[in-house]
C-alpha positions in Angstrom: -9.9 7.5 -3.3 -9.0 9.8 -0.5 -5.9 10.2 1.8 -5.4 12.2 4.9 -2.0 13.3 6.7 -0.8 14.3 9.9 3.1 15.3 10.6 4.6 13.9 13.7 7.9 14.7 14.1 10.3 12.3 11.4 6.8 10.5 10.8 4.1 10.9 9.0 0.8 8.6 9.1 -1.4 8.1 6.1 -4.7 7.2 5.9 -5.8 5.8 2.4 -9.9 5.2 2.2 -11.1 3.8 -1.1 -14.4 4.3 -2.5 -14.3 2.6 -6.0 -15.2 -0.6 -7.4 -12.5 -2.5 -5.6 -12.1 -5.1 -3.1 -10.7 -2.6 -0.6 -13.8 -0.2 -1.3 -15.2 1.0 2.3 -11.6 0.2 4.0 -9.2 2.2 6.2 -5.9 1.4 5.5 -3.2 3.2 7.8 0.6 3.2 6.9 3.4 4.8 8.7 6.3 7.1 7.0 9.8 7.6 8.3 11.7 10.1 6.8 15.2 9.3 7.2 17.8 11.9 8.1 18.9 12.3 4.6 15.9 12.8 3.1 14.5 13.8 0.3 18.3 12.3 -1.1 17.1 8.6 -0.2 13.3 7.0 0.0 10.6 7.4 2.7 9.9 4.3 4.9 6.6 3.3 4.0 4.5 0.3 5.4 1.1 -0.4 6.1 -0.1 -0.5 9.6 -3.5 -2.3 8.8 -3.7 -5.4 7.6 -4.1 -5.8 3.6 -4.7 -8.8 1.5 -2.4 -7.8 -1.3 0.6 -9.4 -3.3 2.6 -7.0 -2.8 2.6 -6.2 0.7 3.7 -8.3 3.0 2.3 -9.3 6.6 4.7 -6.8 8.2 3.4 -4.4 6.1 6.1 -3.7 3.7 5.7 -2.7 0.3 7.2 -4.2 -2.9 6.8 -0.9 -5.0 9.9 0.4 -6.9 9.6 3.9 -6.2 10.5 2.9 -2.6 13.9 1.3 -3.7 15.6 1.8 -7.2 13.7 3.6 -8.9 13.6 6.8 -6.0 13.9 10.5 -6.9 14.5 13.4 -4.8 11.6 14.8 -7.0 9.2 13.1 -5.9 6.6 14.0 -3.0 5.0 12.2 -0.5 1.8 12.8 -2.4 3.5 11.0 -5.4 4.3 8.4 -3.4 0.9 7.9 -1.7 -0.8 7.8 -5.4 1.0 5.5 -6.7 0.6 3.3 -3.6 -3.3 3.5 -4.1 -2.3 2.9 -8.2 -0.2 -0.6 -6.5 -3.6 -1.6 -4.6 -5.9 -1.3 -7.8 -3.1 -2.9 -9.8 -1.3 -5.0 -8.2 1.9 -6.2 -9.8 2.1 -10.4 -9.4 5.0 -10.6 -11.2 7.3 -8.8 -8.1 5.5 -10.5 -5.6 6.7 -10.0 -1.7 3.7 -12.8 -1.1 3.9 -15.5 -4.0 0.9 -17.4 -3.0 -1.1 -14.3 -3.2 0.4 -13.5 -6.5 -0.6 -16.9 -7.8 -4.3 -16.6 -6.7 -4.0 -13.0 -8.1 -3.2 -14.7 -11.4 -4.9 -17.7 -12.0 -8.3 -17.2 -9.9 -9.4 -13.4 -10.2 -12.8 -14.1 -8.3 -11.0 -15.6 -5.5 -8.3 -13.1 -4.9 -11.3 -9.9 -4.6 -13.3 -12.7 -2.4 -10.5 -12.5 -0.4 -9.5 -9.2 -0.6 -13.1 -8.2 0.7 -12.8 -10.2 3.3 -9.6 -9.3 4.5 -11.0 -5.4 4.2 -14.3 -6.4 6.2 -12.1 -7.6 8.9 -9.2 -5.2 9.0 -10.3 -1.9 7.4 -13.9 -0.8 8.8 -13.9 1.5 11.1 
């Protein structure tokens, strides 16, 4: 696994590539960050700007991850945060779903979800 990051003014845009054994292996996947003004005090905006077949993100590319919400500390960095959105992705968490259905199929039909996990990768992720 492997992230880049460029700085651009209150953003900063992410690029997380994943070489393992996982259905997003060979993909792209770009998010955006938005530091708000009264950061490092309250969370990051993070979202994915590519398109990911996951249960925890959602089509508009928001993420279900509690580091994001509750569970924020001024002590973590951006590079914290970025890990443990790659640990989300090879562990997803079904059971805080923000897309049910996926959690379901995550659940109850392993082969199916990484079927369509690759698929969703093929289509969204190469470059």
């Amino acid at each position: 696994m492997l992230f880049s990051v460029c700085l651009l003014f209150l953003y900063l845009f992410a690029c997380l590539c994943f070489q393992s054994d996982s259905p997003y292996q060979g993909g792209v996947f770009f998010l955006t960050i938005h530091f708000p003004t009264d950061y490092p005090f309250k969370p990051p905006k993070v979202a994915f700007t590519t398109r990911i077949y996951h249960p925890n993100i959602n089509s508009n590319g928001s993420i279900c991850l509690d580091i994001l919400r509750s569970q924020w500390s001024p002590a973590l960095t951006i590079s914290k945060v970025l890990l443990s959105i790659c640990s989300l992705l090879c562990d997803p968490n079904p059971d805080d779903p923000l897309v049910p259905e996926i959690a379901r199929i995550y659940k109850t039909d392993s082969q199916k979800y990484n079927k369509l996990a690759q698929e969703w990768t093929t289509k969204y992720a190469m470059l």
